[in-house]
mmCIF file as gemmi writes it, N, C-alpha and C atoms, coordinates in Angstrom:
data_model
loop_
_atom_site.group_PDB
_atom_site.id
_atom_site.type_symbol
_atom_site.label_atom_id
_atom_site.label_alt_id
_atom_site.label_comp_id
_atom_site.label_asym_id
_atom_site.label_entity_id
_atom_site.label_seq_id
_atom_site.pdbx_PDB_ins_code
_atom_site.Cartn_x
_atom_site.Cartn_y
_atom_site.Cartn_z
_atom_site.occupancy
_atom_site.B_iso_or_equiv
_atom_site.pdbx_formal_charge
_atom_site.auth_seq_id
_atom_site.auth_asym_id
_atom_site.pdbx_PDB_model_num
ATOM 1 N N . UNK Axp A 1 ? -6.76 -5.162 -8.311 1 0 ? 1 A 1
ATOM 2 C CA . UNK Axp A 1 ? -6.893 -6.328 -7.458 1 0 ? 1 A 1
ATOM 3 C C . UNK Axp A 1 ? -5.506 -6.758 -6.99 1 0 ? 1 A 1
ATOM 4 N N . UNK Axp A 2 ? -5.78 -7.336 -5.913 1 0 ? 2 A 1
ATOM 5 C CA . UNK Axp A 2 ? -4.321 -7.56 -5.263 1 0 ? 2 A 1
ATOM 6 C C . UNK Axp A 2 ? -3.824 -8.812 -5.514 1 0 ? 2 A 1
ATOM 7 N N . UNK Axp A 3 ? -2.855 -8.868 -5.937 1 0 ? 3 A 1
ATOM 8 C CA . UNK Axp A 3 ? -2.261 -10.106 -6.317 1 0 ? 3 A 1
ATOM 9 C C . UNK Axp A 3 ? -1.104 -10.809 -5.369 1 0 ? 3 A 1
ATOM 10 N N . UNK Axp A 4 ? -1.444 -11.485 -4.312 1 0 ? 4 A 1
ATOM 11 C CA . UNK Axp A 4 ? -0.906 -11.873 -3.3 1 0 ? 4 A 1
ATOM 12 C C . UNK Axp A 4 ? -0.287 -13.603 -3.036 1 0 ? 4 A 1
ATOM 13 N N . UNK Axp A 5 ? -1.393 -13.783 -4.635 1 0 ? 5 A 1
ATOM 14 C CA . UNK Axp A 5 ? -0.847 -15.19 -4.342 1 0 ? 5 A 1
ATOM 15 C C . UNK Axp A 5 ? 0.356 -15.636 -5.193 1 0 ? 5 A 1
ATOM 16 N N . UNK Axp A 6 ? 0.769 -14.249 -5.796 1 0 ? 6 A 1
ATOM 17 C CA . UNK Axp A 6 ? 1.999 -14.262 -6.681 1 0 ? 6 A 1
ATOM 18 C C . UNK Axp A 6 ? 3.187 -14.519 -6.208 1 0 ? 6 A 1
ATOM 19 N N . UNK Axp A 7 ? 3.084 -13.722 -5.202 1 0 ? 7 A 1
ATOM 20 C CA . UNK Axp A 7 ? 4.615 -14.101 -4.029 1 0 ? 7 A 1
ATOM 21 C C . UNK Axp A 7 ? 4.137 -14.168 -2.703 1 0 ? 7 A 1
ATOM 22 N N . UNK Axp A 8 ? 3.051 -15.634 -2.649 1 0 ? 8 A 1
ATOM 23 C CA . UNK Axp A 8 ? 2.753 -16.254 -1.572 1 0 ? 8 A 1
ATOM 24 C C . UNK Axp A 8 ? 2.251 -16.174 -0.097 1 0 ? 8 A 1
ATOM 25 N N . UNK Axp A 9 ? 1.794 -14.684 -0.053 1 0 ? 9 A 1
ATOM 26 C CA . UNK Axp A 9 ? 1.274 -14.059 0.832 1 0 ? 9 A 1
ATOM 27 C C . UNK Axp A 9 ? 0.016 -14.824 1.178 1 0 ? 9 A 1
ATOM 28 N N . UNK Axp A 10 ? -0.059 -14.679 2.658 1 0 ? 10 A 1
ATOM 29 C CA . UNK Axp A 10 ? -1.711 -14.474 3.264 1 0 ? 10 A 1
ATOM 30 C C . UNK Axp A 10 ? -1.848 -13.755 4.408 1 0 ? 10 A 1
ATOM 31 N N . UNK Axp A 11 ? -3.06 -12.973 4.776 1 0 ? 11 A 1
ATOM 32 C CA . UNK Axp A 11 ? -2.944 -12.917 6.137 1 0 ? 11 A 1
ATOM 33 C C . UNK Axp A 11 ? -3.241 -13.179 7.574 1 0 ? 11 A 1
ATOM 34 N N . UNK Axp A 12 ? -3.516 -14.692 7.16 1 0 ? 12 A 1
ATOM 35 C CA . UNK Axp A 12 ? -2.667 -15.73 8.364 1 0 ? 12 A 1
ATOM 36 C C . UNK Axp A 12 ? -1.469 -15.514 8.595 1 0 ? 12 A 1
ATOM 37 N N . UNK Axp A 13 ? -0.254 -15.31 7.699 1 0 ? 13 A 1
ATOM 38 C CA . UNK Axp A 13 ? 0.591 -15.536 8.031 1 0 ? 13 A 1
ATOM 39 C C . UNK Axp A 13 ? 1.244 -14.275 9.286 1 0 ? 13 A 1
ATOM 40 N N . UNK Axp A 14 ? 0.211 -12.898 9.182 1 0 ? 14 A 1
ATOM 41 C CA . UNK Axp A 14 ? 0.881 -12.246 9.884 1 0 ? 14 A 1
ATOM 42 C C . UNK Axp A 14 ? 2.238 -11.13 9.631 1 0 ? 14 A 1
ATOM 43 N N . UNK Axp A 15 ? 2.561 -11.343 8.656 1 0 ? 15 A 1
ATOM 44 C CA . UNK Axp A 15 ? 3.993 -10.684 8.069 1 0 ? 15 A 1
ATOM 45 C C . UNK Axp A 15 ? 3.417 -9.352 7.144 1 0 ? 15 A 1
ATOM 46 N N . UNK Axp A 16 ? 3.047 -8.411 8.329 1 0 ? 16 A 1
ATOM 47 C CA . UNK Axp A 16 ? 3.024 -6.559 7.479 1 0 ? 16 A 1
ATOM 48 C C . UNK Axp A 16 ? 4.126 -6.454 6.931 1 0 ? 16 A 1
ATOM 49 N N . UNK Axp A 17 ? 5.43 -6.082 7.545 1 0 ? 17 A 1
ATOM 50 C CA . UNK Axp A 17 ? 6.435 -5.955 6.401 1 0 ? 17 A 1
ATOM 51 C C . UNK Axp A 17 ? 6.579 -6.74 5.426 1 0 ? 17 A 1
ATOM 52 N N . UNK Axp A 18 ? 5.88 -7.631 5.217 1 0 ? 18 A 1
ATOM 53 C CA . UNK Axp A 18 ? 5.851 -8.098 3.52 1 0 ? 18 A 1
ATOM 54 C C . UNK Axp A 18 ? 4.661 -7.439 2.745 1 0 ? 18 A 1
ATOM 55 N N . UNK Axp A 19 ? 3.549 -7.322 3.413 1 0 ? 19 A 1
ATOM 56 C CA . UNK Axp A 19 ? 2.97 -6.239 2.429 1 0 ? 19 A 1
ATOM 57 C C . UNK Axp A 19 ? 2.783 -5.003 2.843 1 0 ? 19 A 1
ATOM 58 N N . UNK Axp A 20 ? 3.553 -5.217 3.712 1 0 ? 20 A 1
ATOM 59 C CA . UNK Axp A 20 ? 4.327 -3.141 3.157 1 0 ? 20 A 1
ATOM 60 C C . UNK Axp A 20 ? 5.062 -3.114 1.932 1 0 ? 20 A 1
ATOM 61 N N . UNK Axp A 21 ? 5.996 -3.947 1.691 1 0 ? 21 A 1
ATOM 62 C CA . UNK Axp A 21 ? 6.751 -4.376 0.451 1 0 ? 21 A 1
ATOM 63 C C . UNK Axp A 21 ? 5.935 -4.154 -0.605 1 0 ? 21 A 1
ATOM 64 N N . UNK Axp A 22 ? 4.943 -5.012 -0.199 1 0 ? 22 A 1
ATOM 65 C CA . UNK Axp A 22 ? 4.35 -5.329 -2.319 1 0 ? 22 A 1
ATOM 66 C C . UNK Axp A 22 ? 3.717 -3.565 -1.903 1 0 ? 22 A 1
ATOM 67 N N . UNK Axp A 23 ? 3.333 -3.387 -0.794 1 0 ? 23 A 1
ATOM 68 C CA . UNK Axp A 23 ? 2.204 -1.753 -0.87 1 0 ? 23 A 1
ATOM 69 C C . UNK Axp A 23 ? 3.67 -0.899 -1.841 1 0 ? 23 A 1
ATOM 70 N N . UNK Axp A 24 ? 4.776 -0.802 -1.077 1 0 ? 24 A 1
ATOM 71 C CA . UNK Axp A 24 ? 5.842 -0.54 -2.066 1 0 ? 24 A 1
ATOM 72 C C . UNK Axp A 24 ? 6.333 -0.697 -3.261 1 0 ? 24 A 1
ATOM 73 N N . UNK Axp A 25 ? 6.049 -1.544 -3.354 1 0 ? 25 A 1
ATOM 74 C CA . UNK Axp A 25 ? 6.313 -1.98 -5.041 1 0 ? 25 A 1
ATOM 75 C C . UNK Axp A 25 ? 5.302 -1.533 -6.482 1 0 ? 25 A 1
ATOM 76 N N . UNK Axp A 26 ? 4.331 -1.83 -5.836 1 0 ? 26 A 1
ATOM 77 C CA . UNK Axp A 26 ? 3.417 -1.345 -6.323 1 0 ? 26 A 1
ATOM 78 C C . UNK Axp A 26 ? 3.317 0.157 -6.638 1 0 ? 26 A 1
ATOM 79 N N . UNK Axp A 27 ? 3.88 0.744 -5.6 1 0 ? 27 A 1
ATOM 80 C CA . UNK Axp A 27 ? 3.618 2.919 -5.583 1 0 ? 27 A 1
ATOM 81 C C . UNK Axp A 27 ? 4.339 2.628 -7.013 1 0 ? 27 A 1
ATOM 82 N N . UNK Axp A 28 ? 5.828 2.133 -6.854 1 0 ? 28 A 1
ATOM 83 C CA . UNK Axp A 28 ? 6.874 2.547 -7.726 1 0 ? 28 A 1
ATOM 84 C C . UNK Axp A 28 ? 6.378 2.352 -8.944 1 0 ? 28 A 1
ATOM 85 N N . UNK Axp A 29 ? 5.72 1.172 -9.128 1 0 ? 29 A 1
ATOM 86 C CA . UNK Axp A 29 ? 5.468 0.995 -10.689 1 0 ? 29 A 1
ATOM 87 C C . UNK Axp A 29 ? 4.339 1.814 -10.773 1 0 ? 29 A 1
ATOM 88 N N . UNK Axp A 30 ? 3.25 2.505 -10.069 1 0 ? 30 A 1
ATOM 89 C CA . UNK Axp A 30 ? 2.277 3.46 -10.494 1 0 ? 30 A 1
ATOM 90 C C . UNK Axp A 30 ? 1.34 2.809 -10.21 1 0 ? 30 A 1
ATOM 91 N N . UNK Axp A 31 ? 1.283 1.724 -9.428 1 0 ? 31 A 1
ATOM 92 C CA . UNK Axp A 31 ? -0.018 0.917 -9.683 1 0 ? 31 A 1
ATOM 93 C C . UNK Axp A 31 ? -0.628 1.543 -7.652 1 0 ? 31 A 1
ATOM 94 N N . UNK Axp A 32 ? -1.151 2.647 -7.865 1 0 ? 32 A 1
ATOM 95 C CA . UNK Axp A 32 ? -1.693 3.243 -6.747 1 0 ? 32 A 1
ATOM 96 C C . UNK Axp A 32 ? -2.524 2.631 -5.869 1 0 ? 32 A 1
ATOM 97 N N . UNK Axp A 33 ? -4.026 2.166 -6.517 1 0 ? 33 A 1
ATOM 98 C CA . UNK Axp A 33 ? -4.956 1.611 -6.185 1 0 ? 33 A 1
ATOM 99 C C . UNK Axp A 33 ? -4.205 0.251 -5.354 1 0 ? 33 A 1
ATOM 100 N N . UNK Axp A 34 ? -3.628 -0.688 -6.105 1 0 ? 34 A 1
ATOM 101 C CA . UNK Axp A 34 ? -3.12 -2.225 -5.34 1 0 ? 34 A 1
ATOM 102 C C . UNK Axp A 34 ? -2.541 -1.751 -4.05 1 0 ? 34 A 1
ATOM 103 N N . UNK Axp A 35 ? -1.653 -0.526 -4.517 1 0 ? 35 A 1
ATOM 104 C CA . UNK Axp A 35 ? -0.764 -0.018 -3.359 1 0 ? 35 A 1
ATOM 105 C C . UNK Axp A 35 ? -1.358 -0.323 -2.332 1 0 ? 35 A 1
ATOM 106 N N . UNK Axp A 36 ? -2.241 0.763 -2.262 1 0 ? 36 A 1
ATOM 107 C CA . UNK Axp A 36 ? -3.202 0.942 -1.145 1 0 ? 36 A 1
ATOM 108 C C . UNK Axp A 36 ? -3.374 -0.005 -0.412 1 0 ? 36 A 1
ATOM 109 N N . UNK Axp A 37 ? -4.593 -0.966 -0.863 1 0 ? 37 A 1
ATOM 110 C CA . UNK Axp A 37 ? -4.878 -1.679 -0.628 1 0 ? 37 A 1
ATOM 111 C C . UNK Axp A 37 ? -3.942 -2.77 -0.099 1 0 ? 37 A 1
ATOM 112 N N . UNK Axp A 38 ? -2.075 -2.952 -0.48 1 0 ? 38 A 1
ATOM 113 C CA . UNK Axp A 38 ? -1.523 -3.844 0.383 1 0 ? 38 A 1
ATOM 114 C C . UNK Axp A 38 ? -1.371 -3.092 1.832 1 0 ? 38 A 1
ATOM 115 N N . UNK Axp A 39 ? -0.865 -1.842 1.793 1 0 ? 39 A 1
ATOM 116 C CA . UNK Axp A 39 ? -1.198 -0.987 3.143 1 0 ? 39 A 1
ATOM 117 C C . UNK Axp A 39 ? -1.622 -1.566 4.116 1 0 ? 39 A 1
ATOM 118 N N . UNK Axp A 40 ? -3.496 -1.062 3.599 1 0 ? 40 A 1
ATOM 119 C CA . UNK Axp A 40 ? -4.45 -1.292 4.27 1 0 ? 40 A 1
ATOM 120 C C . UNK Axp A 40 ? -4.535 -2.822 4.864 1 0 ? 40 A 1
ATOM 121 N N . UNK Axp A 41 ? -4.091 -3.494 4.297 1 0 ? 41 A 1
ATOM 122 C CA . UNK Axp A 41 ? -4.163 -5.056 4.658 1 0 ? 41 A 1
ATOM 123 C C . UNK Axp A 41 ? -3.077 -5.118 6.129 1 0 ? 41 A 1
ATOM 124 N N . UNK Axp A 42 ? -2.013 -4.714 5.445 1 0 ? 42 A 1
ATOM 125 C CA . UNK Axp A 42 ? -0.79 -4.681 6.406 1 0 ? 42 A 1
ATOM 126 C C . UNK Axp A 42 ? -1.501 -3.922 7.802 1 0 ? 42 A 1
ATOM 127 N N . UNK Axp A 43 ? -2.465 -2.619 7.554 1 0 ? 43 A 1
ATOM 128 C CA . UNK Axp A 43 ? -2.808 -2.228 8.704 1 0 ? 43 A 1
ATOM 129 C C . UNK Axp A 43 ? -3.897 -3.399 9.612 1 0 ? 43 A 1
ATOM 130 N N . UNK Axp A 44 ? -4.752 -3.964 8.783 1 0 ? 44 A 1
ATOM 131 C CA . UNK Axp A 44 ? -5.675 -5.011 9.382 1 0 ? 44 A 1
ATOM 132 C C . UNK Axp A 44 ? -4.962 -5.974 10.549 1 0 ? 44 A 1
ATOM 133 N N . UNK Axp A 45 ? -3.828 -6.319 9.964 1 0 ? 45 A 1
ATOM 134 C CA . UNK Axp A 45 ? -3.223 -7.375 10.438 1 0 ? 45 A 1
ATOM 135 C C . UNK Axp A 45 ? -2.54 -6.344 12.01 1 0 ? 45 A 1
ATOM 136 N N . UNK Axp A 46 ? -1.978 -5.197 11.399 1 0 ? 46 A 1
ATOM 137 C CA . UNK Axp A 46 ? -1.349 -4.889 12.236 1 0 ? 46 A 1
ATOM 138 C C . UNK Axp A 46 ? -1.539 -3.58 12.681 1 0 ? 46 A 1
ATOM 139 N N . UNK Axp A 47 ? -2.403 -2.917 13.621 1 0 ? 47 A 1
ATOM 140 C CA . UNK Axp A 47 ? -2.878 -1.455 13.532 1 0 ? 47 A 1
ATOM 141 C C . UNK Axp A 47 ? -2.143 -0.533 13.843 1 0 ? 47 A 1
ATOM 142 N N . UNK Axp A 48 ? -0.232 -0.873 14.444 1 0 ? 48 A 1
ATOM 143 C CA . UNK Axp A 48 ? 0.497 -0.026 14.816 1 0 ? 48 A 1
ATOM 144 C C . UNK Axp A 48 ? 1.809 0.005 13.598 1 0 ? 48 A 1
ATOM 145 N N . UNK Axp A 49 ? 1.209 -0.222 12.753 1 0 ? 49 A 1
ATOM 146 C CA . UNK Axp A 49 ? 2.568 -0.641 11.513 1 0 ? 49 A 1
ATOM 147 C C . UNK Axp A 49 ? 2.667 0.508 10.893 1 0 ? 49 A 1
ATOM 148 N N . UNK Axp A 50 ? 4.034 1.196 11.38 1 0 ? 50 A 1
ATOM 149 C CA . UNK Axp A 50 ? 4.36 2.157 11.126 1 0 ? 50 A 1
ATOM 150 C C . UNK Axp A 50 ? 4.386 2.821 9.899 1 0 ? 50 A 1
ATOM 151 N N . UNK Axp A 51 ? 5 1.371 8.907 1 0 ? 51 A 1
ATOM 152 C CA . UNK Axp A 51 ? 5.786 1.644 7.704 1 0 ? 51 A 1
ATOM 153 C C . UNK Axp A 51 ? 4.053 1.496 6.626 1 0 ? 51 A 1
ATOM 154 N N . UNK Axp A 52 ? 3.164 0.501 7.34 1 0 ? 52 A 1
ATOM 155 C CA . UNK Axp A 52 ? 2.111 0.86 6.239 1 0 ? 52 A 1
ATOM 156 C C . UNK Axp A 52 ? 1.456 2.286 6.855 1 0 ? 52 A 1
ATOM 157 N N . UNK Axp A 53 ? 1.618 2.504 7.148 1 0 ? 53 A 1
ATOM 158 C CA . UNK Axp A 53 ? 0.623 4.169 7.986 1 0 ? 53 A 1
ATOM 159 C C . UNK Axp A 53 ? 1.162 5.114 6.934 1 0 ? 53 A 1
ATOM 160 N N . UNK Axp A 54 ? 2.744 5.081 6.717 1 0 ? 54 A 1
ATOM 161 C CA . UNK Axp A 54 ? 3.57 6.049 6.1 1 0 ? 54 A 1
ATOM 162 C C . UNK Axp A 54 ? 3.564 5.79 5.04 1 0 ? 54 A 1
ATOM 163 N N . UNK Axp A 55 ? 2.874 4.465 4.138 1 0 ? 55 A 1
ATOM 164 C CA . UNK Axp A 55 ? 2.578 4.659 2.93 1 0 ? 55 A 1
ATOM 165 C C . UNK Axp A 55 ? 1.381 5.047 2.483 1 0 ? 55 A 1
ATOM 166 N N . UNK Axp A 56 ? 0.431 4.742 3.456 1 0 ? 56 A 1
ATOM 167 C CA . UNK Axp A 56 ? -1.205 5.027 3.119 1 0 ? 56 A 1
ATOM 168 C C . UNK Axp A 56 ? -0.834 6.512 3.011 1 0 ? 56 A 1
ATOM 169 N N . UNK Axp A 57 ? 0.061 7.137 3.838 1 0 ? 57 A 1
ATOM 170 C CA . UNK Axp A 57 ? -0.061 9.186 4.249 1 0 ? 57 A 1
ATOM 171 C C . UNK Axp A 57 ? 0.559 9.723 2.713 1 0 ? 57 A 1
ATOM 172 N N . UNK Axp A 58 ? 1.832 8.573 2.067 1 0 ? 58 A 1
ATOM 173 C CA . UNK Axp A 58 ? 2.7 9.394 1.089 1 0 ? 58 A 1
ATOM 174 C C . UNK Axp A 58 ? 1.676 8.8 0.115 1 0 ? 58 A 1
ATOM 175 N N . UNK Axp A 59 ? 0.55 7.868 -0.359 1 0 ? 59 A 1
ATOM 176 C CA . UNK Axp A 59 ? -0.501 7.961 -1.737 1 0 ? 59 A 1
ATOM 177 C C . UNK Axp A 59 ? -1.525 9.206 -1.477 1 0 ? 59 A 1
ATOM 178 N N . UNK Axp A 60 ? -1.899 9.379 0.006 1 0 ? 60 A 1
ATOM 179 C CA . UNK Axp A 60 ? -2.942 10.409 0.174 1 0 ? 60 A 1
ATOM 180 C C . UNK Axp A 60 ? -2.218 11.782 -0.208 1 0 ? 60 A 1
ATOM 181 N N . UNK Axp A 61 ? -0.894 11.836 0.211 1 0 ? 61 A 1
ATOM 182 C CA . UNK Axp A 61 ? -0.218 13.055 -0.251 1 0 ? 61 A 1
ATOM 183 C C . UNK Axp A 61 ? -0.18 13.003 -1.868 1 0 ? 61 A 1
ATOM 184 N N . UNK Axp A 62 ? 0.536 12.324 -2.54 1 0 ? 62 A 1
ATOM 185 C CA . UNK Axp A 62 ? 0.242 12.533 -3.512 1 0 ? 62 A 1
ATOM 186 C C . UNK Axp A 62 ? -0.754 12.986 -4.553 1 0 ? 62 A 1
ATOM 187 N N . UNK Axp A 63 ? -2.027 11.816 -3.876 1 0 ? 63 A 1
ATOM 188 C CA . UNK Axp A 63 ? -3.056 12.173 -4.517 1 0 ? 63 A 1
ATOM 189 C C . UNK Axp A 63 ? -3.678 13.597 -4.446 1 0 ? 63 A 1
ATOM 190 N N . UNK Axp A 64 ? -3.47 14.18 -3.374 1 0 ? 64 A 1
ATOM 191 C CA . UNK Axp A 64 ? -4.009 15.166 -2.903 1 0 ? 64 A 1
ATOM 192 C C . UNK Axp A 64 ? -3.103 16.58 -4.057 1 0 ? 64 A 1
ATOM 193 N N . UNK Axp A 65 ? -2.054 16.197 -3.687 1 0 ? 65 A 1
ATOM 194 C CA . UNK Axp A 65 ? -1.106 17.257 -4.497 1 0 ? 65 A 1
ATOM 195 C C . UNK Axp A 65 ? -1.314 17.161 -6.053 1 0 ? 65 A 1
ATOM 196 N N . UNK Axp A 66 ? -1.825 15.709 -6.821 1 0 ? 66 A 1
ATOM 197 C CA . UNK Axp A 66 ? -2.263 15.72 -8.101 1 0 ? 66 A 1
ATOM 198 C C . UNK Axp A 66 ? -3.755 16.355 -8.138 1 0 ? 66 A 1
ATOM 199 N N . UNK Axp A 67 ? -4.526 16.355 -7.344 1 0 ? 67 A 1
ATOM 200 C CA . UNK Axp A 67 ? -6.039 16.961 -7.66 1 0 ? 67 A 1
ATOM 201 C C . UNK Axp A 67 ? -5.673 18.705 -7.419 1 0 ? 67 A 1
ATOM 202 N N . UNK Axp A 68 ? -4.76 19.113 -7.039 1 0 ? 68 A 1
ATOM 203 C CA . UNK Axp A 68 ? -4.035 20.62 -6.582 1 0 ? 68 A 1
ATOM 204 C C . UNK Axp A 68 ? -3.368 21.164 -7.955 1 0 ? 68 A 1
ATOM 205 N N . UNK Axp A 69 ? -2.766 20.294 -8.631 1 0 ? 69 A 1
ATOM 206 C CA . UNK Axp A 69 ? -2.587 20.465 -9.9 1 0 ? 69 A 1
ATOM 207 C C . UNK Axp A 69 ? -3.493 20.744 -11.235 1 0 ? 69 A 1
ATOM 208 N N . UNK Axp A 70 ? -4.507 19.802 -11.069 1 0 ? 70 A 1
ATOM 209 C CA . UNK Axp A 70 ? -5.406 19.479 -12.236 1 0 ? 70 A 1
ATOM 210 C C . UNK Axp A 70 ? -4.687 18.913 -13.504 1 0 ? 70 A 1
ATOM 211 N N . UNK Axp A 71 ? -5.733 18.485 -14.099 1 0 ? 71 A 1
ATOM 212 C CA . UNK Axp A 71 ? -5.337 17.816 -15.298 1 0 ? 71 A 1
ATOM 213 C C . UNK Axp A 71 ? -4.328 18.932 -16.337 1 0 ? 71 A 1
ATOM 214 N N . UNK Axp A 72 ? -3.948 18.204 -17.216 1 0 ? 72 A 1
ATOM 215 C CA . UNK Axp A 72 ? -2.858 18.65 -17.863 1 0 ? 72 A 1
ATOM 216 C C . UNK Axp A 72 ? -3.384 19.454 -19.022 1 0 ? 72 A 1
């Protein structure tokens, strides 16, 4: 679940590069799923946002390259 009201987000306010940020923050610590989902928000608001497009492509890459692997 997305936790947006932590560092004051909405999207009224309009501001993708802020949750492109948390979509960022989120990859780093592993937390994939939230990732996403700030992305996707960032795309709602904004359907030409570059920087969430290029994070939704680098979790799908990943993910894709971990199911190519298989479990351990």
């Amino acid at each position: 679940m997305l936790n947006v009201e932590a560092v004051g987000l909405s999207e009224g306010e309009g501001d993708t590069t802020a949750f492109c940020l948390l979509g960022q923050c989120y990859e780093w610590k592993g937390m994939k799923e939230e990732a996403g989902e700030a992305f996707e928000r960032a795309l709602r608001m904004d359907s030409g946002s570059v920087l969430a497009r290029q994070g939704l492509d680098r979790l799908r890459l990943n993910q894709s390259q971990a199911n190519e692997i298989g479990p351990d």
